[in-house]
N, C-alpha and C positions, 0 to 999 in steps of 0.2 A: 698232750697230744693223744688223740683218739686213733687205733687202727682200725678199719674195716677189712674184712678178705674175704672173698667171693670163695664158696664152697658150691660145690655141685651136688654132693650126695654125705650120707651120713659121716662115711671115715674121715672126709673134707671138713665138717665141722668139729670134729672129735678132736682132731690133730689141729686145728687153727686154735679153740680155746685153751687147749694145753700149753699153746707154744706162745700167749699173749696176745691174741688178737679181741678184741674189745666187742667186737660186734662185727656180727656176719651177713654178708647179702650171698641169699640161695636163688640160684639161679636155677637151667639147665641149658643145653644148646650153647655154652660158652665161644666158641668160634661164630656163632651167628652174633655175639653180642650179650647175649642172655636172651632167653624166654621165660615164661611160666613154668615153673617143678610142678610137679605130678599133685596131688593134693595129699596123698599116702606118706611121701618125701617131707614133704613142707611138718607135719603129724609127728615123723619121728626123728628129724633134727630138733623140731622143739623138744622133745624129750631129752633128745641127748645130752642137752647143753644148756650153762644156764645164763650164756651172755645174750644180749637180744638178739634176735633173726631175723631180719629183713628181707621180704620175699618180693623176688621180681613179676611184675603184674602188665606183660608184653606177650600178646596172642599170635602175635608173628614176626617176621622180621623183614618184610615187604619195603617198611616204612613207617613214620610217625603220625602219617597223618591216618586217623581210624574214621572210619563210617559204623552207620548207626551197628550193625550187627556186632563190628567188634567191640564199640562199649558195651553194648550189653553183656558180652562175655566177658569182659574182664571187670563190670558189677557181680558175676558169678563166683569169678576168680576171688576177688574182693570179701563179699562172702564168708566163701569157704575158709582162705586163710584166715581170717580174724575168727570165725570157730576154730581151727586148729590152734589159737595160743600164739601165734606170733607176734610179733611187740612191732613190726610196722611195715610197709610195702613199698615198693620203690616204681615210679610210672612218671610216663612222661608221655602227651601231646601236642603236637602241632599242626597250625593249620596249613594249607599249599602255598600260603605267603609267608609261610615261616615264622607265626609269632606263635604264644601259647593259645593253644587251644581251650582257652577258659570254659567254655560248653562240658565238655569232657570233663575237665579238671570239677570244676563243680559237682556233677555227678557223681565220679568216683569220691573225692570229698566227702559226701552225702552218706555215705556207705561205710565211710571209713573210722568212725566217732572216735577212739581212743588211740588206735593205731599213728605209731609215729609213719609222717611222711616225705620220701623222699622223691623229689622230682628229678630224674634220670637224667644219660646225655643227649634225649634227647635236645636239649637244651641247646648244646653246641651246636644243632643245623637252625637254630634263629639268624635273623637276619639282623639283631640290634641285640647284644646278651647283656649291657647294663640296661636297657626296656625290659625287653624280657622278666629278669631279674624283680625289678619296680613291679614289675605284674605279679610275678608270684609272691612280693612281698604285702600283696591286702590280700593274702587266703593264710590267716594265720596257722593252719594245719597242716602248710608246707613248712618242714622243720630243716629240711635242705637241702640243696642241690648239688647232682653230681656231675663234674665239669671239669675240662682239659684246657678250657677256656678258648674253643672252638674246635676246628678239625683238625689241630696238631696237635702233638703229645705237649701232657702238661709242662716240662721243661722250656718245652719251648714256645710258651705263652704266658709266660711271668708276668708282665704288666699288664693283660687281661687277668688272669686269677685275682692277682693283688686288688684290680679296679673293683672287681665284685667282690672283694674282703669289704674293703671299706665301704660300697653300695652298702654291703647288709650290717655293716657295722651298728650296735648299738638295738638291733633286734633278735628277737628267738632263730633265725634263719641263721645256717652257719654252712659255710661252702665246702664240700667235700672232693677233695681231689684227687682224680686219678687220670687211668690212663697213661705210659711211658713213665710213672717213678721208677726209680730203682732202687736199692739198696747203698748207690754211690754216691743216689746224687740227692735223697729226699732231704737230708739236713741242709742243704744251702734252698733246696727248694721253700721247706718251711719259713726259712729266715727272711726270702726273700721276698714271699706273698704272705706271711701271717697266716696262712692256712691254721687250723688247730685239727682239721681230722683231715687222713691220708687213706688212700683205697687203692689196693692190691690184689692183683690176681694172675697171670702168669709170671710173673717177677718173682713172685715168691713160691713155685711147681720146680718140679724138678728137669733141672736142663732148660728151665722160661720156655715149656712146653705148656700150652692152656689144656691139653687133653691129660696130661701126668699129673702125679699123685701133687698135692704139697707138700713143700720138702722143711721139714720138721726145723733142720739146722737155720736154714734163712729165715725161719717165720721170728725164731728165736732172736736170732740177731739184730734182725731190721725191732721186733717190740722192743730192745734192749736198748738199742737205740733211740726209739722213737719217747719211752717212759723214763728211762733212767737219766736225770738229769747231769749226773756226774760225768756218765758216758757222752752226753750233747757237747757237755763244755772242752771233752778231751778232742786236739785239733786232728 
């Protein structure tokens, strides 16, 4: 099992790699969703840390669907972060009929060469998510997607996450779930959709506040659980 955990600024990735988290998605703006971090930010969490850092690449929170001006700013975005060292970006478009925005996706693609990529929830306001899915599985630069397996928490859309397990089954694409886990309930969650990587972010702060620090203890427990296979098996 892979953890991911949303860090917001430096002490957030300092304290997630210590306490077991695999890989980070740097966000800012957390209650809007995530936005774009500052490009300063993005520079010295790579520093910090030496597990990959995935940086969010969303110029506002209006919506999924982008016009020509915000791609182009988030090919700037794009960019930048891949000078700063980062290991890959997370982005997500849609068009007003709710499918992928392949125009965009392309684009950003184009820019992206080494960088691993993650396509976001935006996913979840599709109107078809095994399409959808199918779509994003001929841009092999999409390495995976982040998904609740629509607009309810991931618990409570088990046989959507599982459907898109096996959709991507047998390719590089590997479905990352979040949204609503918790620390109670991610091991039946796993069991029951095959997921292999898990994404946390106020669940694991302190008091399940998304503006509070992360709390060092939970991060601890939930990796101990998620890596430690002796701990999985204990009921």
């Amino acid at each position: 099992m892979l953890l991911e955990v949303i860090a917001t600024c430096v002490e957030d990735a300092v304290v997630a790699e210590a306490n077991g988290a695999d890989r980070l998605e740097l966000i800012t703006a957390i209650t809007e969703g995530g936005l774009t971090p500052g490009i300063g930010m993005v520079q010295q969490v790579v520093k910090a840390v030496a597990i990959p850092v995935h940086v969010m690449v969303r110029p506002h929170s209006r919506s999924f669907v982008y016009g020509e001006v915000d791609v182009l700013t988030m090919e700037a975005e794009v960019r930048a972060i891949a000078d700063a060292g980062a290991a890959g970006i997370v982005f997500g478009a849609i068009t007003a009929e709710r499918t992928i925005d392949e125009a965009a996706l392309e684009r950003i693609l184009a820019l992206s060469g080494g960088l691993n990529v993650t396509f976001h929830r935006a996913f979840d306001e599709l109107a078809d998510l095994p399409s959808g899915l199918r779509t994003l599985l001929r841009y092999p630069q999409v390495n995976r997607v982040l998904t609740s397996g629509g607009p309810r928490p991931a618990p409570q859309a088990v046989p959507a996450i599982r459907e898109l397990v096996e959709i991507a089954g047998g390719s590089p694409l590997r479905i990352l779930a979040g949204h609503g886990l918790t620390l109670e309930t991610v091991s039946r969650f796993v069991a029951e959709t095959g997921v292999t990587e898990v994404h946390f972010g106020s669940a694991v702060r302190i008091g399940g506040d998304g503006l509070a620090p992360l709390d060092p203890s939970k991060l601890l427990r939930l990796s101990r659980l998620l890596h430690d296979k002796n701990e999985q098996k204990t009921p």
